[in-house]
PyMOL commands that place a pseudoatom at each C-alpha (Angstrom):
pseudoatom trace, name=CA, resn=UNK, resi=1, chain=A, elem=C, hetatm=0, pos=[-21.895, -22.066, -10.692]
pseudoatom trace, name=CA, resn=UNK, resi=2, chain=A, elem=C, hetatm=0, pos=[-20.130, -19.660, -8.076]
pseudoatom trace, name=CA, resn=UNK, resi=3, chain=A, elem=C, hetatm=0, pos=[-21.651, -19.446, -4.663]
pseudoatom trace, name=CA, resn=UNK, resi=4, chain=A, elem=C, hetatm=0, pos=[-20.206, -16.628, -2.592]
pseudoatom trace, name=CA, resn=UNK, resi=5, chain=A, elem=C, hetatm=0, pos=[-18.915, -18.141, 0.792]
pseudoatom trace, name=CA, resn=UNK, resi=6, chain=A, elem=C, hetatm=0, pos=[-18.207, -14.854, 2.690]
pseudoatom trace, name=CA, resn=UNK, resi=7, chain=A, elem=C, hetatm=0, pos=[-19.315, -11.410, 1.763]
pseudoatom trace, name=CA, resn=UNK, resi=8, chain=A, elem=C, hetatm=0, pos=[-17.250, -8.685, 3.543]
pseudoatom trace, name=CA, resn=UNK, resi=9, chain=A, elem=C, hetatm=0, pos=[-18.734, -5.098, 3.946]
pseudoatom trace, name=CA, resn=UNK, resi=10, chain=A, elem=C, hetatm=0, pos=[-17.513, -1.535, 4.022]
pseudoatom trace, name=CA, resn=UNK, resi=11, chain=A, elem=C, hetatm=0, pos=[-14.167, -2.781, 1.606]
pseudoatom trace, name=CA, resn=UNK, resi=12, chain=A, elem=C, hetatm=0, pos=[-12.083, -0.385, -0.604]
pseudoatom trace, name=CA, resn=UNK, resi=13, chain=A, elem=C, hetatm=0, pos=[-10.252, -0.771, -3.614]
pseudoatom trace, name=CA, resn=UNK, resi=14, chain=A, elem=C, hetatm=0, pos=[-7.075, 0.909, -2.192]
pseudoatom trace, name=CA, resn=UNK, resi=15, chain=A, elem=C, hetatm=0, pos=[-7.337, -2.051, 0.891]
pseudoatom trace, name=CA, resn=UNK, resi=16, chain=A, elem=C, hetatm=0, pos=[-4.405, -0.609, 3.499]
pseudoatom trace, name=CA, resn=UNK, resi=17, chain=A, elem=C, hetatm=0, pos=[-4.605, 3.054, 1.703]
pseudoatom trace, name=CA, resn=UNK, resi=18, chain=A, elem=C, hetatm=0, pos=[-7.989, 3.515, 1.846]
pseudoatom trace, name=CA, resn=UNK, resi=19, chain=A, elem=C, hetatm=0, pos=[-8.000, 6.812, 3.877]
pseudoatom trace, name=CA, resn=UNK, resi=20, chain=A, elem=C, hetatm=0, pos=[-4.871, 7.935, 1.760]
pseudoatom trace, name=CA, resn=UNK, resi=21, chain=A, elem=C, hetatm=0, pos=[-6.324, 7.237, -1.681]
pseudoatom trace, name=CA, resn=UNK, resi=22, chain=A, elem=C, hetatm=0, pos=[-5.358, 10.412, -3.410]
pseudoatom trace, name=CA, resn=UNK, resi=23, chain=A, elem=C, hetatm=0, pos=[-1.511, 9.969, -2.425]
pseudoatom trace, name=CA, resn=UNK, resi=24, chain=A, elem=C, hetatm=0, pos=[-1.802, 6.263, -3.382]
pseudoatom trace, name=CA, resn=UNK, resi=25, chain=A, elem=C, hetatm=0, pos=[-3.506, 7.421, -7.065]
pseudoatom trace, name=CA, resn=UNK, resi=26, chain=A, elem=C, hetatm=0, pos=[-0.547, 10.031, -7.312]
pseudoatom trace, name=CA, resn=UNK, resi=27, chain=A, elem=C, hetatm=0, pos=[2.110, 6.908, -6.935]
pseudoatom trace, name=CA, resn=UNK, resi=28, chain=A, elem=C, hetatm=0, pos=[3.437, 5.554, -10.317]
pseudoatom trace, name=CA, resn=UNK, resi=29, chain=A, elem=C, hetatm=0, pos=[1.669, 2.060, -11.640]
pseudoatom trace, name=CA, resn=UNK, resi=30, chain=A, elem=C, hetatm=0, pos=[3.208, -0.956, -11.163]
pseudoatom trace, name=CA, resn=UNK, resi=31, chain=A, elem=C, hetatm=0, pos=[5.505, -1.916, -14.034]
pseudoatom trace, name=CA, resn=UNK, resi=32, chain=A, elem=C, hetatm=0, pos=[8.533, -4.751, -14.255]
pseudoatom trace, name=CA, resn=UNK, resi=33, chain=A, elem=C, hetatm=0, pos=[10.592, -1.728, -13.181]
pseudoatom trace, name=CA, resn=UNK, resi=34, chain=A, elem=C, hetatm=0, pos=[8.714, -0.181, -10.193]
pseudoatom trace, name=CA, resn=UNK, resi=35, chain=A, elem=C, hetatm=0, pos=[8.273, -0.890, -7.308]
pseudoatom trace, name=CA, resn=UNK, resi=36, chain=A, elem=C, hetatm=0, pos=[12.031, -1.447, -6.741]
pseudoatom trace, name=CA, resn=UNK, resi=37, chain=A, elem=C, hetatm=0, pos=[12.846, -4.935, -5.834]
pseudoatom trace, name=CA, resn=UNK, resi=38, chain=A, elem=C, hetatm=0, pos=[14.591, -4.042, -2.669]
pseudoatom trace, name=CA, resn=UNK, resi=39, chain=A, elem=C, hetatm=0, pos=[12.597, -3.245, 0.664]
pseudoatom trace, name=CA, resn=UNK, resi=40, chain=A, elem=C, hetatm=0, pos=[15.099, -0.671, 1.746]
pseudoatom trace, name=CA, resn=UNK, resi=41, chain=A, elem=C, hetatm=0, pos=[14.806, 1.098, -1.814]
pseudoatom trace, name=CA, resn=UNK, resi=42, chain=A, elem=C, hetatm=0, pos=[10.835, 0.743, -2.158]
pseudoatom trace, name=CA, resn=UNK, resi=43, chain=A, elem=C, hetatm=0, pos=[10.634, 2.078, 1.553]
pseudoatom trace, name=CA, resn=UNK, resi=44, chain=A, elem=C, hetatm=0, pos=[12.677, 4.928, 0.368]
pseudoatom trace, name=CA, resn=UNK, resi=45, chain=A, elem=C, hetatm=0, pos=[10.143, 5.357, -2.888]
pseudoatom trace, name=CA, resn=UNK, resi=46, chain=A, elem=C, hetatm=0, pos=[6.760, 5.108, -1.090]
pseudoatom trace, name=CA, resn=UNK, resi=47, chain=A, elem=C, hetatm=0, pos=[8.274, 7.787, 1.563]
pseudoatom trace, name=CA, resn=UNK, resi=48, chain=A, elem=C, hetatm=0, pos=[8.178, 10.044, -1.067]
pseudoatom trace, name=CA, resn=UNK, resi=49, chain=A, elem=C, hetatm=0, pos=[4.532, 9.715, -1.891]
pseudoatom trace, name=CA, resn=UNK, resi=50, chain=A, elem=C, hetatm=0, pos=[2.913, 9.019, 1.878]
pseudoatom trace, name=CA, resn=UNK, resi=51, chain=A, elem=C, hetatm=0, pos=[5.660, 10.122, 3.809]
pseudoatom trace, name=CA, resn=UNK, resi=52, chain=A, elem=C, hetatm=0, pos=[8.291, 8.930, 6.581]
pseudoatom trace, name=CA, resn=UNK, resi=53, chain=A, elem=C, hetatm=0, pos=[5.437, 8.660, 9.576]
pseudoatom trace, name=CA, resn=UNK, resi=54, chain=A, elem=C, hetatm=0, pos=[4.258, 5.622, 7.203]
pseudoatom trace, name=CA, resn=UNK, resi=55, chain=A, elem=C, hetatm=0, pos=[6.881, 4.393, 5.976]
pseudoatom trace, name=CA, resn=UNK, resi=56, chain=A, elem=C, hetatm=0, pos=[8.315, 4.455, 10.038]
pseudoatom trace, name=CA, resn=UNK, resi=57, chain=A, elem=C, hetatm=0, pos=[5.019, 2.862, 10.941]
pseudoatom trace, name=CA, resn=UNK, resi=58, chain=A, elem=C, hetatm=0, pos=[5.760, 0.013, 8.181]
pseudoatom trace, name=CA, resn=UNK, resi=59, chain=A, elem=C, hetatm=0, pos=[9.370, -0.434, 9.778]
pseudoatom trace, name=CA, resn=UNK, resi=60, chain=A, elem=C, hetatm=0, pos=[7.404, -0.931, 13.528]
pseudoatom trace, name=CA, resn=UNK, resi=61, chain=A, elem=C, hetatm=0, pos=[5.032, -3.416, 12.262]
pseudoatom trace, name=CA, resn=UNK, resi=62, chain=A, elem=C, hetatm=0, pos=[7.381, -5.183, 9.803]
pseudoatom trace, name=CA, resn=UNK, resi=63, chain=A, elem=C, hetatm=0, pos=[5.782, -4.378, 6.841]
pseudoatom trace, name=CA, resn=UNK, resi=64, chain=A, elem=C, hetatm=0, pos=[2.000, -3.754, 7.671]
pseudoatom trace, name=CA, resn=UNK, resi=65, chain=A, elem=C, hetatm=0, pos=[0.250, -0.781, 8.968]
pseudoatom trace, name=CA, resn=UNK, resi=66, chain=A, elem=C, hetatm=0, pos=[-2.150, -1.259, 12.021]
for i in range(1, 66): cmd.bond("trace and resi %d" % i, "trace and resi %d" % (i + 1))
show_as sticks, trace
zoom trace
């Protein structure tokens, strides 16, 4: 039987994109060719979809947003 350790509130599906949830629906799935494998070419993909204050904030905080 599973007994729930933790339960955390107020959570979203789209975790770090939860107030941008239309731009991340309008991004293509996740297939064996997309994301690219490369940071500098998936930084240049997701710019296109949530734009270069993001992807700028991603580059400050190597990789997460605050």
């Amino acid at each position: 039987m599973n007994i729930a350790v933790k339960t955390y509130t107020n959570v979203s599906q789209f975790g770090p994109y939860a107030d941008m949830a239309e731009k991340y629906m309008a991004a293509p799935a996740t297939t064996r060719s997309y994301p690219p494998g490369d940071r500098a070419s998936y930084f240049r993909e997701i710019e296109t979809y949530f734009g270069k204050d993001y992807v700028e904030k991603l580059n400050r905080n190597g990789g997460w947003v605050d």
